[in-house]
N, CA, C and O atoms as a CHARMM CRD file, in Angstrom:
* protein
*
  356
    1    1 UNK  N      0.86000  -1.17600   0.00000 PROA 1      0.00000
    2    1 UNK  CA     0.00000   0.00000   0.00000 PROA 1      0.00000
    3    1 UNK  C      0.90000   1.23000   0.00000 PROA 1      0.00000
    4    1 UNK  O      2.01700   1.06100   0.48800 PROA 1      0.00000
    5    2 UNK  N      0.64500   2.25200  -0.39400 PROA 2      0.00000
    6    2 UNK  CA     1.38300   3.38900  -0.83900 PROA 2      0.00000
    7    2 UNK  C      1.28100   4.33200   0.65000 PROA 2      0.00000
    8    2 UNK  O      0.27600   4.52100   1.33400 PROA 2      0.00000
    9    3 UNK  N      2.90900   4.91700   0.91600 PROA 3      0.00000
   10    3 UNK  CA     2.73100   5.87300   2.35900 PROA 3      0.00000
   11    3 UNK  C      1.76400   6.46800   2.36400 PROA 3      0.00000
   12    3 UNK  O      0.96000   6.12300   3.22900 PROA 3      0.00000
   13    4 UNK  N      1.44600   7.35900   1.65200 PROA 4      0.00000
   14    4 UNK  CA    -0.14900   8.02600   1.71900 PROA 4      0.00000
   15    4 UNK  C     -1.32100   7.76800   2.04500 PROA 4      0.00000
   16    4 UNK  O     -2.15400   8.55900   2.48800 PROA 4      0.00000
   17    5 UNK  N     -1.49200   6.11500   1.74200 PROA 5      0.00000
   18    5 UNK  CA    -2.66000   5.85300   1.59100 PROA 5      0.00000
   19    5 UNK  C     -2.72500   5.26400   3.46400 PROA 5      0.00000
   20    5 UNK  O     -3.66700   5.27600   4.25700 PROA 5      0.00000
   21    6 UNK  N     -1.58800   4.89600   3.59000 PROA 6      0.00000
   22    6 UNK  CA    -1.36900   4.49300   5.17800 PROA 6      0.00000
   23    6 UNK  C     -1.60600   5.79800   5.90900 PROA 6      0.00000
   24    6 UNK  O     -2.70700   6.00000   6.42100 PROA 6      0.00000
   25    7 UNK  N     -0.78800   6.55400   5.97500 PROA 7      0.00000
   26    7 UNK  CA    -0.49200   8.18700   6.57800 PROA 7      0.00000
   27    7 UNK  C     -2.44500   8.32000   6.33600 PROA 7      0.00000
   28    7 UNK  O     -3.17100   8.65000   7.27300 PROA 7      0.00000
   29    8 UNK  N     -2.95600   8.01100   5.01400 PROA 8      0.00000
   30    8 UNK  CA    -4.79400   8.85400   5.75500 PROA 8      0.00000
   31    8 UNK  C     -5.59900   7.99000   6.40500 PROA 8      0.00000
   32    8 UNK  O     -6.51200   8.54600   7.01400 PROA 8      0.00000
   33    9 UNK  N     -5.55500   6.50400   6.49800 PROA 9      0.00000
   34    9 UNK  CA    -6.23700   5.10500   7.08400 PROA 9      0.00000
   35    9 UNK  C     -5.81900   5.55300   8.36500 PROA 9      0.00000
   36    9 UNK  O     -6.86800   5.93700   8.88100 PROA 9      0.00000
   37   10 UNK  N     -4.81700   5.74500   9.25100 PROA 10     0.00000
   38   10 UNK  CA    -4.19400   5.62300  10.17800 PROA 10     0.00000
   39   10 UNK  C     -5.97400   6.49300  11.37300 PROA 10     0.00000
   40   10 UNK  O     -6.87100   5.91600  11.98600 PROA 10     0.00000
   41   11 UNK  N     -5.68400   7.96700  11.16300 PROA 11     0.00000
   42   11 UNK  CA    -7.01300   8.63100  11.65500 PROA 11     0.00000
   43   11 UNK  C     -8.11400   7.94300  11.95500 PROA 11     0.00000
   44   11 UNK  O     -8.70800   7.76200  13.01900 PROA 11     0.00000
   45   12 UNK  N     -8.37800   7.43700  10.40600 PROA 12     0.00000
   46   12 UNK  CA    -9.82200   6.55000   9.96400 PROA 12     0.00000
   47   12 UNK  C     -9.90600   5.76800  10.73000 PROA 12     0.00000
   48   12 UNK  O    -10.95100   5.78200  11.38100 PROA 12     0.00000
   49   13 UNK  N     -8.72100   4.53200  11.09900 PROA 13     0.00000
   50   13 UNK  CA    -9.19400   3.76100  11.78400 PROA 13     0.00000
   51   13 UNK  C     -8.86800   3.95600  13.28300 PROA 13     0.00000
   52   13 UNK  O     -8.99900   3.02000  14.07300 PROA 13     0.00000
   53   14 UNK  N     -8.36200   5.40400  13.74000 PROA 14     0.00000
   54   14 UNK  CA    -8.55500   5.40300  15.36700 PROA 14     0.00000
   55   14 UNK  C     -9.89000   5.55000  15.80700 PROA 14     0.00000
   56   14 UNK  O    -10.33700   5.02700  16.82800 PROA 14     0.00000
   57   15 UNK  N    -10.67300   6.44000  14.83900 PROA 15     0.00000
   58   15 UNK  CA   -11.98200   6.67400  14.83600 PROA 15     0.00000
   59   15 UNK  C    -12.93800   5.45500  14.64200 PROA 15     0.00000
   60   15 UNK  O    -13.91400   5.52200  15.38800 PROA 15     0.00000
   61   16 UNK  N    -12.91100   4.50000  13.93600 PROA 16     0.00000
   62   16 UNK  CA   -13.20900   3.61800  13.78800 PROA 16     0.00000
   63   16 UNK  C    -13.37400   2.79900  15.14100 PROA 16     0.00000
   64   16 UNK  O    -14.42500   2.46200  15.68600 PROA 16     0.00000
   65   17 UNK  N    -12.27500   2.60300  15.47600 PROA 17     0.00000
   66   17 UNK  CA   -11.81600   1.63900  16.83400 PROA 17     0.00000
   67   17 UNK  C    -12.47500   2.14000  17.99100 PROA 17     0.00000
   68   17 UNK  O    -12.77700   1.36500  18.89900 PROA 17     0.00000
   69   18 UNK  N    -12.75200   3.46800  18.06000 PROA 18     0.00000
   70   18 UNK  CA   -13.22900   4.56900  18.59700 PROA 18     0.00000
   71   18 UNK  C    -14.62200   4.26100  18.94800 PROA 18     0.00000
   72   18 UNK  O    -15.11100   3.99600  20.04600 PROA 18     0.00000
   73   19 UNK  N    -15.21500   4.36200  17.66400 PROA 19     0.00000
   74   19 UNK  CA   -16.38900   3.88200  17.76700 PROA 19     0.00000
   75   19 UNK  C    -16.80200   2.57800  18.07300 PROA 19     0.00000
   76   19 UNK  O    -17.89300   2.48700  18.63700 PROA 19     0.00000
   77   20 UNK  N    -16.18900   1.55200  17.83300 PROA 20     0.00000
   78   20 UNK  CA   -16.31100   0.31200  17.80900 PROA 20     0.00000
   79   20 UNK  C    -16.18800   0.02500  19.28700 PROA 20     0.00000
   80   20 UNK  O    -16.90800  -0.95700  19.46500 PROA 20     0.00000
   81   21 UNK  N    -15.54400   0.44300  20.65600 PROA 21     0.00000
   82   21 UNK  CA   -15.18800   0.18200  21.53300 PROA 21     0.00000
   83   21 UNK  C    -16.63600   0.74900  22.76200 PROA 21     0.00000
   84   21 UNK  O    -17.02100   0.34600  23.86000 PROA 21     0.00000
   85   22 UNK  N    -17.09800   1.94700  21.73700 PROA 22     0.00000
   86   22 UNK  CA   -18.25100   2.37800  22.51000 PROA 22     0.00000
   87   22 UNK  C    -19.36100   1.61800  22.21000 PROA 22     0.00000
   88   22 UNK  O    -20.37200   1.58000  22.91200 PROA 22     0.00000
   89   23 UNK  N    -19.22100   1.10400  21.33600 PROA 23     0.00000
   90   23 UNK  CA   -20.44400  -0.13800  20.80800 PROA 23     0.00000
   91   23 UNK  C    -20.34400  -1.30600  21.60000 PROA 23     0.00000
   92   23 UNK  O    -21.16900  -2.13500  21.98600 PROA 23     0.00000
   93   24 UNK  N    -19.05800  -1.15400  21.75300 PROA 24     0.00000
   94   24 UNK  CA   -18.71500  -2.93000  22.82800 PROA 24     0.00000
   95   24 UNK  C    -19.40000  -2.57800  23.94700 PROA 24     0.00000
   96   24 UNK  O    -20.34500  -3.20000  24.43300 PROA 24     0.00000
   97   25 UNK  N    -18.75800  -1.25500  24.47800 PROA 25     0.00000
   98   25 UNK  CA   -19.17700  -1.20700  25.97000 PROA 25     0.00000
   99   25 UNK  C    -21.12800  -1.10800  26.09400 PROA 25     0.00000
  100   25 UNK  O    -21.78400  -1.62700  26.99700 PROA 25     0.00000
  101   26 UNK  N    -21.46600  -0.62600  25.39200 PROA 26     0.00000
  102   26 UNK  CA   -22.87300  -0.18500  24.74000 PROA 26     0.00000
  103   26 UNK  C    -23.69900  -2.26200  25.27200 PROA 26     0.00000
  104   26 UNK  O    -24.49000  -2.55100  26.17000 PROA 26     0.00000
  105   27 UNK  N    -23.06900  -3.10500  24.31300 PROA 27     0.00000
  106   27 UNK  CA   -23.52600  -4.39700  23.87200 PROA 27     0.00000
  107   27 UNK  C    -22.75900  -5.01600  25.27400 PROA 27     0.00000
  108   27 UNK  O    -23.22500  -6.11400  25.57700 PROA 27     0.00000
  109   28 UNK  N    -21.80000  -4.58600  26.08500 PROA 28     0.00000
  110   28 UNK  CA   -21.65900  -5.33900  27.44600 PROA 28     0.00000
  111   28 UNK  C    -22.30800  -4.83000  28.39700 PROA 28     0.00000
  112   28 UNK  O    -22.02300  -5.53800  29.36300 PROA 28     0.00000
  113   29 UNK  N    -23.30800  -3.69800  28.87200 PROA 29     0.00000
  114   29 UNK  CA   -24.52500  -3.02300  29.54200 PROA 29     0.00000
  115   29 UNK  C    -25.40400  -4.01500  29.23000 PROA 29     0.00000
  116   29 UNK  O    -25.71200  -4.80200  30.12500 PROA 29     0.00000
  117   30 UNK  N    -25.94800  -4.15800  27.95900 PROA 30     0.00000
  118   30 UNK  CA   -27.27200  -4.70600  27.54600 PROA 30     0.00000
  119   30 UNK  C    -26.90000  -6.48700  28.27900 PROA 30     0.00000
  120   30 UNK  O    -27.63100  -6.79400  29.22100 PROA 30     0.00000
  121   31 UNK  N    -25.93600  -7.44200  27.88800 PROA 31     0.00000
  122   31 UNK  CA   -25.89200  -8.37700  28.28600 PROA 31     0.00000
  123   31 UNK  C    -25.87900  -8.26400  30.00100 PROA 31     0.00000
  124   31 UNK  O    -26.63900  -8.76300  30.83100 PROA 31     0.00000
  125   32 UNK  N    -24.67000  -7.38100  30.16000 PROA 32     0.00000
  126   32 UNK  CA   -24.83800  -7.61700  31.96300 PROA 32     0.00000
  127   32 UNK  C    -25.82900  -7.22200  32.21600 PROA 32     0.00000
  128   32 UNK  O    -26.23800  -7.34100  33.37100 PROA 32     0.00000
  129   33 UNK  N    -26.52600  -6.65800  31.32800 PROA 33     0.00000
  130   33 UNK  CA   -28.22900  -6.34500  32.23400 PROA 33     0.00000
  131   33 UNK  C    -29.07300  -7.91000  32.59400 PROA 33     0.00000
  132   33 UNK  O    -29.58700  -8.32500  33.63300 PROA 33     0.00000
  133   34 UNK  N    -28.94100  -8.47300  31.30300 PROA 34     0.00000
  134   34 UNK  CA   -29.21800  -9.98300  31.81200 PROA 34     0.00000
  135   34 UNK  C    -28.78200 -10.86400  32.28200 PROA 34     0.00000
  136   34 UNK  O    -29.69200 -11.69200  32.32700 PROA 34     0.00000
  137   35 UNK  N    -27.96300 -11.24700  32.67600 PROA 35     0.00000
  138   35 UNK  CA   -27.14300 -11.96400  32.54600 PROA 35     0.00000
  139   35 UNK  C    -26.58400 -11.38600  34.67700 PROA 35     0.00000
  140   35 UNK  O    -26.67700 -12.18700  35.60700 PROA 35     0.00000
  141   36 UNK  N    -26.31400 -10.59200  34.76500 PROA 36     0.00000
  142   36 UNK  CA   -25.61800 -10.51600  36.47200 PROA 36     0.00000
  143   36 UNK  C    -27.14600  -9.44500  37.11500 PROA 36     0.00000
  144   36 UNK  O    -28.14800  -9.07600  36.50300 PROA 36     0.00000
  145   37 UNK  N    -26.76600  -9.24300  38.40900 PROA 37     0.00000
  146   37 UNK  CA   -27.93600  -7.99000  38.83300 PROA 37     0.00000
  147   37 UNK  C    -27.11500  -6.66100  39.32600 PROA 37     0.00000
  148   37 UNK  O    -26.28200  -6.42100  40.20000 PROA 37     0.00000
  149   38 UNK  N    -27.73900  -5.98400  38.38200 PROA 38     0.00000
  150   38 UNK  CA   -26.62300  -4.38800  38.84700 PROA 38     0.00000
  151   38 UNK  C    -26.10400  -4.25600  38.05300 PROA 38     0.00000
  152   38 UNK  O    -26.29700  -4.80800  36.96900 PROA 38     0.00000
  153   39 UNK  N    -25.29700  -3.50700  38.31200 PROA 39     0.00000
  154   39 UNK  CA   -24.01600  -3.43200  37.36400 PROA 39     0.00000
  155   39 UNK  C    -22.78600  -4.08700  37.80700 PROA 39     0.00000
  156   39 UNK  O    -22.39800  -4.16400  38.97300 PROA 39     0.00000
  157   40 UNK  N    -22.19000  -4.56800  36.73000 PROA 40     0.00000
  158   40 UNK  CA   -20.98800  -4.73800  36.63400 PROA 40     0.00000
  159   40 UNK  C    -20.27900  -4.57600  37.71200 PROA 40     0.00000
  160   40 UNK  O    -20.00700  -3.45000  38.12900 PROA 40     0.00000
  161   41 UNK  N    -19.74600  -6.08000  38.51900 PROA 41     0.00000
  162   41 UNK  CA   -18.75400  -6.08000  39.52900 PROA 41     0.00000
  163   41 UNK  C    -17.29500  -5.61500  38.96800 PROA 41     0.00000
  164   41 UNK  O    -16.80000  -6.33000  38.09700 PROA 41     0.00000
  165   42 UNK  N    -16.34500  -4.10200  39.54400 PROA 42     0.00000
  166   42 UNK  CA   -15.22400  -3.86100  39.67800 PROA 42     0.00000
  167   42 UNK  C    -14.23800  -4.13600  40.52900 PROA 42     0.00000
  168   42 UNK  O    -14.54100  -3.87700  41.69300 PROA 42     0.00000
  169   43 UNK  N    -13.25300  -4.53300  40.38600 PROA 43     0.00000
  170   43 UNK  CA   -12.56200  -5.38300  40.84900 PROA 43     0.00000
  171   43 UNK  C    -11.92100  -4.53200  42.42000 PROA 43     0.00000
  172   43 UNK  O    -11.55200  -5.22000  43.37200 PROA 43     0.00000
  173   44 UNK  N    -11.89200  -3.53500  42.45000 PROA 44     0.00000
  174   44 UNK  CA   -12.08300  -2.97400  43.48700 PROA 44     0.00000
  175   44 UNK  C    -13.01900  -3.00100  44.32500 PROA 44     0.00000
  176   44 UNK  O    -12.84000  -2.38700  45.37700 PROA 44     0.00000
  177   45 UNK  N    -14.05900  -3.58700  44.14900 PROA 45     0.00000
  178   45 UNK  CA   -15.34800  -3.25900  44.94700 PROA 45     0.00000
  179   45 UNK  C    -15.40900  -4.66800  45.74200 PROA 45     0.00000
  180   45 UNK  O    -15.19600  -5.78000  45.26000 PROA 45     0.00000
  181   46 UNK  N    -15.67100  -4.42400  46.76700 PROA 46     0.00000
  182   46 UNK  CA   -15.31800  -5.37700  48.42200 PROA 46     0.00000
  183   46 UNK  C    -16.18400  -6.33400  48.50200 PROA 46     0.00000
  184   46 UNK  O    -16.06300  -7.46400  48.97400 PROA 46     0.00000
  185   47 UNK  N    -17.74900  -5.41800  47.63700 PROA 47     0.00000
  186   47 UNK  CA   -19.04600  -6.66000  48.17400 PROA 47     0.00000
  187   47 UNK  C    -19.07400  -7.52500  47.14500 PROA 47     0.00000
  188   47 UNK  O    -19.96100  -8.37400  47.23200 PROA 47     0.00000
  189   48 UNK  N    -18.26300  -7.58300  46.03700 PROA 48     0.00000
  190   48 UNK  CA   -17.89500  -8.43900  44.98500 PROA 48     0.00000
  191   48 UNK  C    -17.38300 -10.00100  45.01400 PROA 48     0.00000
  192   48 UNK  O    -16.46300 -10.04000  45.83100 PROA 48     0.00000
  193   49 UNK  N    -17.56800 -11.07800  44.54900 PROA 49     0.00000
  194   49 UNK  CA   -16.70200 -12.47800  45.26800 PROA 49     0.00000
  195   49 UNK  C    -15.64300 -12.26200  43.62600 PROA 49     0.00000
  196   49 UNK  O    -15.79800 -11.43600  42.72600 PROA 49     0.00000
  197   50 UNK  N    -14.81200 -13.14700  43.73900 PROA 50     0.00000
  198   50 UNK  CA   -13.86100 -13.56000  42.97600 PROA 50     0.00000
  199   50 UNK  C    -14.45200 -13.79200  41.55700 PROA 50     0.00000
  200   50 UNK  O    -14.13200 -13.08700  40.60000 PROA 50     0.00000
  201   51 UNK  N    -15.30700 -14.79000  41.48100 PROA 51     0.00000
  202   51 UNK  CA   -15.75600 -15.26900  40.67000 PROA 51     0.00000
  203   51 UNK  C    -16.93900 -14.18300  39.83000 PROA 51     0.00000
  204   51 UNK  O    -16.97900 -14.06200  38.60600 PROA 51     0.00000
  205   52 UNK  N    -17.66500 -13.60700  40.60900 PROA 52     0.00000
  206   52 UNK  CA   -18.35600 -12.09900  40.20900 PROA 52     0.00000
  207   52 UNK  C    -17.29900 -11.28700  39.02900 PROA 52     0.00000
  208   52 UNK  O    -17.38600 -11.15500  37.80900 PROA 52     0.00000
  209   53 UNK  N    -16.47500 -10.91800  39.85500 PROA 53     0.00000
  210   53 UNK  CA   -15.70900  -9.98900  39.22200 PROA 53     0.00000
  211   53 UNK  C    -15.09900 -10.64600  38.14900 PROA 53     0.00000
  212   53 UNK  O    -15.14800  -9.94600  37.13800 PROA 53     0.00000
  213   54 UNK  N    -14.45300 -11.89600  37.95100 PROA 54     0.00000
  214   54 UNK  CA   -14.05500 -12.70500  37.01800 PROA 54     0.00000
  215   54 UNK  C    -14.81500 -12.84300  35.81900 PROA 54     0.00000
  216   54 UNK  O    -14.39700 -12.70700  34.66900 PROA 54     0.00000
  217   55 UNK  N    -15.86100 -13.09900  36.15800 PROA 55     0.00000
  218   55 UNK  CA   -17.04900 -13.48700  35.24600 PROA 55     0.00000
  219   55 UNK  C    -16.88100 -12.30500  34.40200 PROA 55     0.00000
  220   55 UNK  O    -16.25900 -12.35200  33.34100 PROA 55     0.00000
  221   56 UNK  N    -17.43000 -11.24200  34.86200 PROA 56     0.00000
  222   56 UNK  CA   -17.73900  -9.87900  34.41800 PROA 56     0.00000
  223   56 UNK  C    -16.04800 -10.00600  33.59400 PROA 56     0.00000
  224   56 UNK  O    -15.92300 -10.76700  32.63400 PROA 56     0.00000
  225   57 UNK  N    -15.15200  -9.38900  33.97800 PROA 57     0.00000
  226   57 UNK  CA   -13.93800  -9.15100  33.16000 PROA 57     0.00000
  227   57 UNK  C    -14.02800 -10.29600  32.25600 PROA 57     0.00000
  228   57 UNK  O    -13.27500  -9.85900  31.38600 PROA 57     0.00000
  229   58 UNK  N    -14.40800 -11.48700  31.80200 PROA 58     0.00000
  230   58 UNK  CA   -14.42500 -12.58400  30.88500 PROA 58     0.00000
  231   58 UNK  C    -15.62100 -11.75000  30.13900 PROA 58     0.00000
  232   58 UNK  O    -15.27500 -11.24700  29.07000 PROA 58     0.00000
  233   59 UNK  N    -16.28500 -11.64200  30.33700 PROA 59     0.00000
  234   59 UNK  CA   -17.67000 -11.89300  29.79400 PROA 59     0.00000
  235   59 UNK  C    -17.36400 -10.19800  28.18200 PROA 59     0.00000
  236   59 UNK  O    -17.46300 -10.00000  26.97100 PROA 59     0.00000
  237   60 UNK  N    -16.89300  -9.35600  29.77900 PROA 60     0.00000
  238   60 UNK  CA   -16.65800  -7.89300  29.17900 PROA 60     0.00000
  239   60 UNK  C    -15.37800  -8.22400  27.71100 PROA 60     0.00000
  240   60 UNK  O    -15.50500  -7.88700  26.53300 PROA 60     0.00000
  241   61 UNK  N    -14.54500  -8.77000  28.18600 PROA 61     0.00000
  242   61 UNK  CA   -13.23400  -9.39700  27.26600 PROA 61     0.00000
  243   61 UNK  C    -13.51500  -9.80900  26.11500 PROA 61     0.00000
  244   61 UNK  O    -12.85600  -9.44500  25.14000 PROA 61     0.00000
  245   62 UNK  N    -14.42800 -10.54800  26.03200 PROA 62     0.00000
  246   62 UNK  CA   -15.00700 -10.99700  24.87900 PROA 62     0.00000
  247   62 UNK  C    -15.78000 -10.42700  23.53600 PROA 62     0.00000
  248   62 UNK  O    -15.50800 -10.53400  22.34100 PROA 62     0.00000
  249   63 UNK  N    -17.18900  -9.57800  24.45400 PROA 63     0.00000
  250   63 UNK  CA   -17.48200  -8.67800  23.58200 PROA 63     0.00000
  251   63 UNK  C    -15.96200  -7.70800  23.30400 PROA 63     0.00000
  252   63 UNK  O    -15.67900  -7.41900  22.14100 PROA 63     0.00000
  253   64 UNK  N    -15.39100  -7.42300  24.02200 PROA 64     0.00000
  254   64 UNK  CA   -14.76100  -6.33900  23.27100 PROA 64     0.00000
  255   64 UNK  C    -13.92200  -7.02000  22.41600 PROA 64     0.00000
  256   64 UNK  O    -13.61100  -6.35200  21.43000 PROA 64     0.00000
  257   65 UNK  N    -13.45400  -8.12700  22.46500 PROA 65     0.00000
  258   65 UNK  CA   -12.28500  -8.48200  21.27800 PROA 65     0.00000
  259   65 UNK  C    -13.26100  -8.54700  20.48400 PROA 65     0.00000
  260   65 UNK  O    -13.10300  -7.79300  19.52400 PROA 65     0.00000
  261   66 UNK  N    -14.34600  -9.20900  20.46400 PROA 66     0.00000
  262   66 UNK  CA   -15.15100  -9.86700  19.06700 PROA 66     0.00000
  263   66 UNK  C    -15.58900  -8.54100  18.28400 PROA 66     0.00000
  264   66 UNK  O    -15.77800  -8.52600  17.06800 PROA 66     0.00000
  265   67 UNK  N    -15.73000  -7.41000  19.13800 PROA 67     0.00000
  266   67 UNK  CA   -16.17000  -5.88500  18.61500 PROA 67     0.00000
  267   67 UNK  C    -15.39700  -5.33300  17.49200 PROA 67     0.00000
  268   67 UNK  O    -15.63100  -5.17100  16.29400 PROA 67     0.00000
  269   68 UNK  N    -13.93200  -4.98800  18.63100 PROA 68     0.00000
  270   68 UNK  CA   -13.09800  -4.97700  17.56300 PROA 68     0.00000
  271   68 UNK  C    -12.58400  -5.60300  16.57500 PROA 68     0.00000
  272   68 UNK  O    -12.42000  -5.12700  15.45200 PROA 68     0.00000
  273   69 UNK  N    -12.34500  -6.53200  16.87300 PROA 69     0.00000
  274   69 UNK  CA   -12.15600  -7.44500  15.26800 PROA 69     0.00000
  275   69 UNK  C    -13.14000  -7.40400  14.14500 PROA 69     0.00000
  276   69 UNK  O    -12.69600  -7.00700  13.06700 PROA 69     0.00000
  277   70 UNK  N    -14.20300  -7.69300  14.19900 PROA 70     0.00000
  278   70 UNK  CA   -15.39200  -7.20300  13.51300 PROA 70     0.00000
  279   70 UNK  C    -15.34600  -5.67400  12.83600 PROA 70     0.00000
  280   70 UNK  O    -15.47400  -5.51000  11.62300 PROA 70     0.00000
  281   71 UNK  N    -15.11200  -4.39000  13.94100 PROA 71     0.00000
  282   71 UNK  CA   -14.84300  -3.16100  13.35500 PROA 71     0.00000
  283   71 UNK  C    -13.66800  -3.20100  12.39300 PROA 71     0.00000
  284   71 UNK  O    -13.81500  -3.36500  11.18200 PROA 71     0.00000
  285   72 UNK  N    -12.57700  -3.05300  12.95000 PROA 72     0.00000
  286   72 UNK  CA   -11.42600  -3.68000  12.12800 PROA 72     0.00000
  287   72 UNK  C    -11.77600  -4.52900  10.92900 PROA 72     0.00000
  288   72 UNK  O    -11.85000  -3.87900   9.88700 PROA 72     0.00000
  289   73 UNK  N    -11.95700  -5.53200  10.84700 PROA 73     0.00000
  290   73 UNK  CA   -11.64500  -5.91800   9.33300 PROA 73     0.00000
  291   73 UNK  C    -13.17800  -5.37800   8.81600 PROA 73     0.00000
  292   73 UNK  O    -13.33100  -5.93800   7.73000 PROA 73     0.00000
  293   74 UNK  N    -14.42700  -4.51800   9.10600 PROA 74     0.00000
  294   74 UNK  CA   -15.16700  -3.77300   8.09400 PROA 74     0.00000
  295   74 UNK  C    -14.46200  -2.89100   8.12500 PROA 74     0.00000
  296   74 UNK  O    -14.60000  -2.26500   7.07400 PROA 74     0.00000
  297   75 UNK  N    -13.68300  -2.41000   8.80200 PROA 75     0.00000
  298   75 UNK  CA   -12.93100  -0.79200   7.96400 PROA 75     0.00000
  299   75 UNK  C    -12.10000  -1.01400   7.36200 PROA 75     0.00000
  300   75 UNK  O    -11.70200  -0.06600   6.68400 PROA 75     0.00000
  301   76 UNK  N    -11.36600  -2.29500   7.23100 PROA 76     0.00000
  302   76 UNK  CA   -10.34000  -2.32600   5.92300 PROA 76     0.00000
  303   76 UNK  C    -11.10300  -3.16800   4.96800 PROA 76     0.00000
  304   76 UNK  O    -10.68800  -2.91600   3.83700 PROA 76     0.00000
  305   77 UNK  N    -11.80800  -3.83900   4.95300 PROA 77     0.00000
  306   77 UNK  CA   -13.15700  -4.14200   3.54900 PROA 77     0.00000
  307   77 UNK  C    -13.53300  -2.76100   3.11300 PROA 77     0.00000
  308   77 UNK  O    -12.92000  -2.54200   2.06800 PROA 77     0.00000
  309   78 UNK  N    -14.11600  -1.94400   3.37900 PROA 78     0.00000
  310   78 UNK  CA   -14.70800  -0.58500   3.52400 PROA 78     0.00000
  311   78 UNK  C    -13.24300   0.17100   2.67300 PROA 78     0.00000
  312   78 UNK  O    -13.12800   0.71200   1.57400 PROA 78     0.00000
  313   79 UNK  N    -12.52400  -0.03800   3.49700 PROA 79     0.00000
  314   79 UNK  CA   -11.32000   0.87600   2.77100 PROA 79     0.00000
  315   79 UNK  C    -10.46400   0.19300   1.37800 PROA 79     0.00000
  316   79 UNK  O     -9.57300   0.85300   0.84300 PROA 79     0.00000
  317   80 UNK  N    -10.70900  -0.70100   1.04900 PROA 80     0.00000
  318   80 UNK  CA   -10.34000  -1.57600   0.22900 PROA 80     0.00000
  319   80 UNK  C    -11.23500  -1.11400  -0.69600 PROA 80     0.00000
  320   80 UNK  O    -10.66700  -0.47000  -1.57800 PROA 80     0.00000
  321   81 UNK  N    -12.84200  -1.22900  -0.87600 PROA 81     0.00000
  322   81 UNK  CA   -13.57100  -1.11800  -1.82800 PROA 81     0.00000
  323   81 UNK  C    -13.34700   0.43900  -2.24100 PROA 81     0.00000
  324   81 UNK  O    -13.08900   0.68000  -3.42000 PROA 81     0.00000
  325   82 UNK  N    -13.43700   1.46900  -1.33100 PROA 82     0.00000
  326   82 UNK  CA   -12.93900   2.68200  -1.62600 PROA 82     0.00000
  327   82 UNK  C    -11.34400   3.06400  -2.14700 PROA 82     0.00000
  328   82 UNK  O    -10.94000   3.96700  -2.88000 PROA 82     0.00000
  329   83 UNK  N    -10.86900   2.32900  -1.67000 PROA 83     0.00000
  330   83 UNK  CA    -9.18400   2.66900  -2.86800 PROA 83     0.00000
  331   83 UNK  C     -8.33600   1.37200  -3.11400 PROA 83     0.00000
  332   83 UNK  O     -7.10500   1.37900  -3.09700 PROA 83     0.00000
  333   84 UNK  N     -9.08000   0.29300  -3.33800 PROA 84     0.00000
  334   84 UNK  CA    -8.34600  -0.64400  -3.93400 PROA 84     0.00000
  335   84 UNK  C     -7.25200  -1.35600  -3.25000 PROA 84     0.00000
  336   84 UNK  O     -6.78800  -2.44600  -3.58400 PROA 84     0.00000
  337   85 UNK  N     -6.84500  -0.52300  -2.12600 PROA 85     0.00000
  338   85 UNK  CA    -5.71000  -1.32200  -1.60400 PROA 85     0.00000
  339   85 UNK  C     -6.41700  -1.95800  -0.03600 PROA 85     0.00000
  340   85 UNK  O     -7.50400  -1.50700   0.32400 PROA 85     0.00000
  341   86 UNK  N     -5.79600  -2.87200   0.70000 PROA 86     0.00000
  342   86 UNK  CA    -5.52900  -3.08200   2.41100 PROA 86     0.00000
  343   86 UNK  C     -4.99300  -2.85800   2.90400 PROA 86     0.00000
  344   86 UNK  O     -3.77900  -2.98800   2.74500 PROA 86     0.00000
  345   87 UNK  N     -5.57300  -2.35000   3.87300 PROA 87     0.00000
  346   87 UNK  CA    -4.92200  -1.44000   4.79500 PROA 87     0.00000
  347   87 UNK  C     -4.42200  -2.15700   5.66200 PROA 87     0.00000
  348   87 UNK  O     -4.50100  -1.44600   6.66400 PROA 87     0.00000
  349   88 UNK  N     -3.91300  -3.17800   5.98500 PROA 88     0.00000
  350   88 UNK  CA    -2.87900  -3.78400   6.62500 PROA 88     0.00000
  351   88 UNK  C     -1.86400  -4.29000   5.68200 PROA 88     0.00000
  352   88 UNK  O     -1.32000  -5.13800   6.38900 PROA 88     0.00000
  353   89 UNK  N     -1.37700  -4.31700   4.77500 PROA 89     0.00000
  354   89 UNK  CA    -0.73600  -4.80700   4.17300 PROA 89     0.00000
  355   89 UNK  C      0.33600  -3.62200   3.84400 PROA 89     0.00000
  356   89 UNK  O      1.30000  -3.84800   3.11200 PROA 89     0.00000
């Protein structure tokens, strides 16, 4: 891929990731809504057991990798159909 075309993707996809990360957190609310009672055990928080807080950091881990990866390779499909090249490459 040509410096240029890297040097303008670079922005695109912080924004991208950007967005994609607020969507995760967005889609890990809606599940811990079902799924635990309350919100989300932090690992700081005392009235929490091990396994609470575990759960939650697994559960949270997941959506977010599967988020981003998903965002990520539609913004280099996306950027591919718009200038021909990949943007990882």
């Amino acid at each position: 891929m040509p410096k240029t075309a890297k040097v303008v993707y670079k922005p695109i996809g912080l924004v991208v990731g950007m967005a994609g990360g607020a969507v995760a957190g967005l889609i890990f609310r809606k599940v811990w809504d079902r799924v635990g009672p309350g919100d989300a055990p932090e690992p700081l928080e005392a009235d929490h057991t091990w396994g609470e807080v575990l759960a939650a950091a697994a559960i949270e881990g997941l959506i977010f990798s599967v988020v981003r990866a998903a965002v990520q390779r539609g913004g280099a499909v996306g950027w591919r159909r718009v200038t021909g090249t990949w943007p990882g490459d």
